[in-house]
Backbone as JSON, one array per atom type, in Angstrom:
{
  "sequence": "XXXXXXXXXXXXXXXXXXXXXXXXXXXXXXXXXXXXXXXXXXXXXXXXXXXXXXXXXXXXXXXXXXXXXXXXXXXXXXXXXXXX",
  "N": [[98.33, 76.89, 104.77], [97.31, 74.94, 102.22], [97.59, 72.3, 102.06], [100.98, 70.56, 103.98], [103.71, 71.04, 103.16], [107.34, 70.43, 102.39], [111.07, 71.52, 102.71], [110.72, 73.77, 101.49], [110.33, 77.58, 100.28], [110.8, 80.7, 102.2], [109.25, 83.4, 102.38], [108.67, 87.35, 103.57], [107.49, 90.07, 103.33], [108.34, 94.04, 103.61], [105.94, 94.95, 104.5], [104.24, 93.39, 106.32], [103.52, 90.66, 104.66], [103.64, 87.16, 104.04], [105.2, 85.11, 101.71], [104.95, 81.57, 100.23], [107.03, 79.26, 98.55], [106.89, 76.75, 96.59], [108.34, 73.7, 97.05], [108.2, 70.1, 98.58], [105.77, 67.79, 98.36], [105.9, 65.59, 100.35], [107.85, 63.52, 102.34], [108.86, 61.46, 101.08], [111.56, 59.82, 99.22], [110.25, 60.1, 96.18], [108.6, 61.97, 96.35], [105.82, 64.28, 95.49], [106.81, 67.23, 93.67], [106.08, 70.86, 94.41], [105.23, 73.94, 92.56], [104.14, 75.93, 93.79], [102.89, 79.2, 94.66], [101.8, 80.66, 97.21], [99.92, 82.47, 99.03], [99.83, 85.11, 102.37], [98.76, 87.79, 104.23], [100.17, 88.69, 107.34], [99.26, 90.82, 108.99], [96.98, 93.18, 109.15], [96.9, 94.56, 105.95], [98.76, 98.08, 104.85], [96.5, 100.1, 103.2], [97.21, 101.47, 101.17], [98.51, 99.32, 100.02], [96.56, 97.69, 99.38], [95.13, 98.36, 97.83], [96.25, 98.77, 95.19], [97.03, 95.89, 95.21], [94.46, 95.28, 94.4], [94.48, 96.61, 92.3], [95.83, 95.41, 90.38], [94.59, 93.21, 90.22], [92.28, 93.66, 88.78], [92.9, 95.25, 86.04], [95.63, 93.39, 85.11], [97.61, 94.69, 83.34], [98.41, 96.82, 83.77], [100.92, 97.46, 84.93], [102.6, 97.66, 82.7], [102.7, 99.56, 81.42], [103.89, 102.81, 80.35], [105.72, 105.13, 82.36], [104.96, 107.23, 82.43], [102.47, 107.38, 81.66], [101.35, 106.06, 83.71], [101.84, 107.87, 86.31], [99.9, 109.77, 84.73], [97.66, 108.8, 85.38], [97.34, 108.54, 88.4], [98.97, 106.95, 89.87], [100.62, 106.42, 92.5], [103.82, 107.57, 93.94], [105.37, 106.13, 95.4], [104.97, 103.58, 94.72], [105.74, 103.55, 91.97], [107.97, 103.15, 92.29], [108.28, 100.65, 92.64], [108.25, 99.09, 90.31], [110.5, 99.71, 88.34]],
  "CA": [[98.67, 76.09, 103.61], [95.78, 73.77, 101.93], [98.65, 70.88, 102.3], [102.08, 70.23, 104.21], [104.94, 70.86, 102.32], [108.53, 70.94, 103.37], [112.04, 71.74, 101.82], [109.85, 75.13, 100.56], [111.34, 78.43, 100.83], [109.46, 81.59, 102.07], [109.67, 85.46, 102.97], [108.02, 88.34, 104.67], [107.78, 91.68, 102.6], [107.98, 94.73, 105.14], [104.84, 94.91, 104.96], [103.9, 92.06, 106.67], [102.99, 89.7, 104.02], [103.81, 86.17, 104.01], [105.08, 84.4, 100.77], [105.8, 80.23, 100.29], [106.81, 78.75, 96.9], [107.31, 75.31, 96.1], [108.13, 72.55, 98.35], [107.82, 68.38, 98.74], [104.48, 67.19, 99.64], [106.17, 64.82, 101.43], [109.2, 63.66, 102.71], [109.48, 60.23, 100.55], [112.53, 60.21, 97.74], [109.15, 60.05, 95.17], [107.1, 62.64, 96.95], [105.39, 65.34, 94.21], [107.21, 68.67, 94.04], [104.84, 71.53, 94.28], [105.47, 75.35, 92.14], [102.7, 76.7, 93.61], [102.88, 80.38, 95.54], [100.93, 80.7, 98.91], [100.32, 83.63, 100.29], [99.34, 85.32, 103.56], [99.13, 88.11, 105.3], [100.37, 88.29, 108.87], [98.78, 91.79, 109.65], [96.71, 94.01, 108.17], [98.07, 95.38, 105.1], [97.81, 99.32, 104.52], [95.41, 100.45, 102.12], [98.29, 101.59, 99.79], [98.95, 98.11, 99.23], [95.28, 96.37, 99.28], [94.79, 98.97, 96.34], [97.46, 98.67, 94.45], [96.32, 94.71, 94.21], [93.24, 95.24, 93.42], [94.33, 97.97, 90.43], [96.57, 94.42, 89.58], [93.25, 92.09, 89.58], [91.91, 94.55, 87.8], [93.82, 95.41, 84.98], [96.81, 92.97, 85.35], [98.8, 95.13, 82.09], [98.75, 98.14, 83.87], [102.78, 97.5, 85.48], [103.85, 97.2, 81.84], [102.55, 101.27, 80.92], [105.31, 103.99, 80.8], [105.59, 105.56, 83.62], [104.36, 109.24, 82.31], [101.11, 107.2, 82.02], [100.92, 105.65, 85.41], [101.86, 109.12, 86.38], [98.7, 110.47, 84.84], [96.93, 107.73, 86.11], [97.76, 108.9, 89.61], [99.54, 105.85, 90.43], [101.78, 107.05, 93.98], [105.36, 107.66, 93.53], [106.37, 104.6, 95.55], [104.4, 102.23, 93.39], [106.09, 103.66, 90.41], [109.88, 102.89, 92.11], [108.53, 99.1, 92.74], [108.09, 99.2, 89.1], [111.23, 100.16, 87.83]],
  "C": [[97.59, 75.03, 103.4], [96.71, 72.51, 102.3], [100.04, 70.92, 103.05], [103.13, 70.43, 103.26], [106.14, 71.04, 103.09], [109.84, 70.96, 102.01], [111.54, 73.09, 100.87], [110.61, 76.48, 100.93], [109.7, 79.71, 101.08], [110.02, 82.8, 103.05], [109.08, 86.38, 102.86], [108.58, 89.56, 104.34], [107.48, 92.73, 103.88], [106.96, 94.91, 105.39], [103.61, 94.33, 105.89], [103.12, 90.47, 106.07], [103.95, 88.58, 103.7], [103.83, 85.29, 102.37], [106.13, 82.52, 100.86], [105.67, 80.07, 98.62], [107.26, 77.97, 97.11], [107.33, 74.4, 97.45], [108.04, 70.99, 97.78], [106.57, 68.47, 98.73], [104.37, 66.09, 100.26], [107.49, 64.24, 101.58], [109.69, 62.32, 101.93], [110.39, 60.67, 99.5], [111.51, 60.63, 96.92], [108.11, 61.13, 95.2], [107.05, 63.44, 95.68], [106.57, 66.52, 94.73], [106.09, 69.82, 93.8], [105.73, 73.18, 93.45], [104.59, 76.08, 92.18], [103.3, 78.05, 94.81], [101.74, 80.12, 96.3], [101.03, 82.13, 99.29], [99.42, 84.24, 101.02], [99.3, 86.31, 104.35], [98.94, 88.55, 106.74], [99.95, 89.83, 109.31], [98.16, 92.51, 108.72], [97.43, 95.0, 107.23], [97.53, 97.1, 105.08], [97.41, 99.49, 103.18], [96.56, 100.84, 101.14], [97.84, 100.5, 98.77], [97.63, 96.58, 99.16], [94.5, 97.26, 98.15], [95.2, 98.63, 95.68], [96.84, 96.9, 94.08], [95.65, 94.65, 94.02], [92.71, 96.14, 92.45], [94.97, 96.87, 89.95], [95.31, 93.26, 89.38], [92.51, 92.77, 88.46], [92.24, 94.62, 86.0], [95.48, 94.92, 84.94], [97.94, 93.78, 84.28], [99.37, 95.95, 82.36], [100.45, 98.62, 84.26], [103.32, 97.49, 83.79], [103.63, 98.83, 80.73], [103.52, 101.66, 81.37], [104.79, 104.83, 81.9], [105.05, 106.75, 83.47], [103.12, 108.73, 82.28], [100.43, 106.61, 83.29], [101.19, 107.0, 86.06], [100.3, 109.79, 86.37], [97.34, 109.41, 84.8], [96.55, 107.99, 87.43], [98.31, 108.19, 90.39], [100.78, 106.5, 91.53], [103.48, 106.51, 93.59], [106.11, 106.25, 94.14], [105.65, 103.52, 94.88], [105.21, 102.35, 91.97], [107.51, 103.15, 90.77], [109.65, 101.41, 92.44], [108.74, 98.85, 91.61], [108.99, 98.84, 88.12], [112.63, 99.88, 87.95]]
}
């Protein structure tokens, strides 16, 4: 984390990736609140899924094509049921 936060919530896709959102940045009544995502992950991911985000840096629109065109795209059948 670039900063401390606390009161943040956060959870660990099976994959082993690490997500935090939000938080204090500090524990005074006044402290800032933060809505920022963090994330991390805690083992190497498989190649599935270090494709898959970088077909989403890519072309972030592509999740919002019908599925007969991610289909002939060749987009893998379990990417299409995160999808959906």
């Amino acid at each position: 984390m670039p900063y401390p936060v606390y009161f943040h919530s956060a959870a660990v896709t099976p994959h082993g990736c690490l997500f935090v959102f939000g938080g204090s940045k500090g524990l005074e009544d006044d402290a800032p609140r933060s809505n920022e995502v963090h994330k991390v992950w805690l083992k190497t991911a498989p190649l599935l899924e270090i494709c898959w985000e970088r077909i989403l840096d890519l072309l972030p629109q592509i999740s919002k094509l019908p599925s007969k065109a991610l289909v002939e795209l060749g987009i893998p059948v379990e990417i299409l049921a995160r999808l959906s």
